[in-house]
C-alpha positions as CSV (number, residue, x, y, z in Angstrom):
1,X,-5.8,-13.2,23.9
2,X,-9.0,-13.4,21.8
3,X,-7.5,-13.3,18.8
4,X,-4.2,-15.6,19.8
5,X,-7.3,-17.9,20.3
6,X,-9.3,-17.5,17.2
7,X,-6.1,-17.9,15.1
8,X,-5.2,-21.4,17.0
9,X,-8.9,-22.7,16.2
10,X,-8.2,-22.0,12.6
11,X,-5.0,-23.2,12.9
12,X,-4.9,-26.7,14.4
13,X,-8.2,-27.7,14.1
14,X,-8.9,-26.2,10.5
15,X,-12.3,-24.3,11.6
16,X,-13.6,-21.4,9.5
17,X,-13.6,-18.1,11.3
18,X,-16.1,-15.4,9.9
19,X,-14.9,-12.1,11.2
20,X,-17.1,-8.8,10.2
21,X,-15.2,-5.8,11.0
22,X,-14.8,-2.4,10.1
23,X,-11.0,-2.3,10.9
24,X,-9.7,-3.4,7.3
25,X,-6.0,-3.5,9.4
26,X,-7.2,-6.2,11.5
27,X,-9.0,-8.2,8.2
28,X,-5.7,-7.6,6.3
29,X,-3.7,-9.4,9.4
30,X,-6.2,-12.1,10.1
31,X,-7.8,-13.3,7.5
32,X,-7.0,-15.1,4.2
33,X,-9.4,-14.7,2.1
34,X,-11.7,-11.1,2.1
35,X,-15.2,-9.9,1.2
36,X,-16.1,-6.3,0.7
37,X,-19.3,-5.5,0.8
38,X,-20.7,-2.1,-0.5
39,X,-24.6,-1.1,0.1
40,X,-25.5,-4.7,0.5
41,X,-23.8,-6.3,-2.6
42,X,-20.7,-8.4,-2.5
43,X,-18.3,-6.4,-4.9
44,X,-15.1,-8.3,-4.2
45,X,-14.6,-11.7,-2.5
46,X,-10.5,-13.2,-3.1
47,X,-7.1,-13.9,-1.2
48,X,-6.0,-11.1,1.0
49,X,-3.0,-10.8,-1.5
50,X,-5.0,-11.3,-4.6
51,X,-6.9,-7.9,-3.8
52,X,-4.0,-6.2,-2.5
53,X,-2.3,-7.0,-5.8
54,X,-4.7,-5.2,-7.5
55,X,-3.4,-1.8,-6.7
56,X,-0.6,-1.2,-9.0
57,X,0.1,2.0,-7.0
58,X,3.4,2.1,-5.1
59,X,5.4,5.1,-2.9
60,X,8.9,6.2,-2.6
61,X,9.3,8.0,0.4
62,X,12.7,9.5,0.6
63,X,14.3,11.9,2.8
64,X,17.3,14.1,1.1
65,X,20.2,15.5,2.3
66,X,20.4,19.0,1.7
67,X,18.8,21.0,-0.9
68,X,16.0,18.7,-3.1
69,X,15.0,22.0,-5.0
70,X,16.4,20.5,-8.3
71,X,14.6,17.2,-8.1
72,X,11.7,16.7,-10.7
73,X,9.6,13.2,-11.0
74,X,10.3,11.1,-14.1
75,X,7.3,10.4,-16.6
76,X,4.4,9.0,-14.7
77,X,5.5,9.5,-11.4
78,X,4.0,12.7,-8.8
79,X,6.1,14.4,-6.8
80,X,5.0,15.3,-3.5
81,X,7.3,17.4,-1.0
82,X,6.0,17.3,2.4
83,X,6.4,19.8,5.4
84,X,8.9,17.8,6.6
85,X,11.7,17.4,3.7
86,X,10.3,14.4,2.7
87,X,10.0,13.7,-1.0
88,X,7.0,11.1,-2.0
89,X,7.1,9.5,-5.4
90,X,3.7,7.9,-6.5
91,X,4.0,6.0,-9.0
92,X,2.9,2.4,-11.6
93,X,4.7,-0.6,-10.5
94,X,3.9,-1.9,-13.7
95,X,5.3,0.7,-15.4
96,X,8.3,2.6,-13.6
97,X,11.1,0.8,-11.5
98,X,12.2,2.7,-8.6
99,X,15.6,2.8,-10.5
100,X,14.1,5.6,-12.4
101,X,13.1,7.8,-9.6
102,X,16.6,7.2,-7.6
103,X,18.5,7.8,-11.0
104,X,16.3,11.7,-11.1
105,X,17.8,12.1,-7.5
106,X,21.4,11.2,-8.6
107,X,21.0,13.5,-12.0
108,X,20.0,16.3,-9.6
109,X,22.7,15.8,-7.0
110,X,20.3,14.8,-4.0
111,X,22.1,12.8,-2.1
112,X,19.6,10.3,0.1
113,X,19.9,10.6,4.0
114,X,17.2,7.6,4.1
115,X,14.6,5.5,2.0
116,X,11.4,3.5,2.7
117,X,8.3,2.1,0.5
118,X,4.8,2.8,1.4
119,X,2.8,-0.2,-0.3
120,X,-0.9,0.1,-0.6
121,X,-2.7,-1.3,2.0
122,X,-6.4,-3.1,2.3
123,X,-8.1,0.4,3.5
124,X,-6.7,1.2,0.0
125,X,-8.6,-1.5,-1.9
126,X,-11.2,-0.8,-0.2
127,X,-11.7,2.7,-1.2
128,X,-11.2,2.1,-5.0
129,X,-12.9,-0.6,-5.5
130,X,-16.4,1.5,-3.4
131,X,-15.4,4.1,-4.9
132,X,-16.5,2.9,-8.5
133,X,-18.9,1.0,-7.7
């Protein structure tokens, strides 16, 4: 209710909301434009989506049917096989389509039982950019 509140303030009477928080899900949901602070200093201040489009990391997370042995990544993309059967493909938006990757599956013979993107998120931004600073 707080927050169904906080947004109608902004909302219909145009009133600037300054939210500190710790939860970057919560920033990412509420807020359009973002800060990050790190040890004091402003380091990044923009759109929600301007920072998120900064990480040119993406995930194909797909789940095989049968046998994935044969699989390998294409050039610049990791391969991660999880516990569960799951194969995760990290890779450059700017420089591999997911075409790629699902063409490696069908040149293997991996057929797909189901497919889903992870995209990065602001916890994401968050750490590179602190990270290098």
């Amino acid at each position: 209710m707080l927050w169904a509140n906080v947004r109608r303030l902004n909302e219909e009477r145009g009133i600037t909301i300054i939210l500190t928080t710790h939860y970057l899900e919560e920033a990412e949901e509420m807020c359009d434009e973002i800060a990050i602070i790190n040890h004091g200093a402003v380091i990044a201040r923009d759109r929600t989506e301007n920072l998120l489009a900064q990480m040119d990391q993406k995930s194909l997370v797909i789940l095989p049917e049968g046998p994935s042995d044969a699989v390998t990544a294409p050039q610049g993309v990791t391969l991660e096989r999880r516990s569960d059967g799951a194969l995760v493909f990290s890779y450059s938006r700017a420089k591999t389509s997911p075409a790629a990757i699902l063409d490696s599956l069908r040149v293997a013979g991996v057929g797909i039982r189901d497919v889903k993107t992870q995209e990065p998120d602001l916890q994401d931004v968050f750490v590179s950019l602190t990270q290098s600073a």
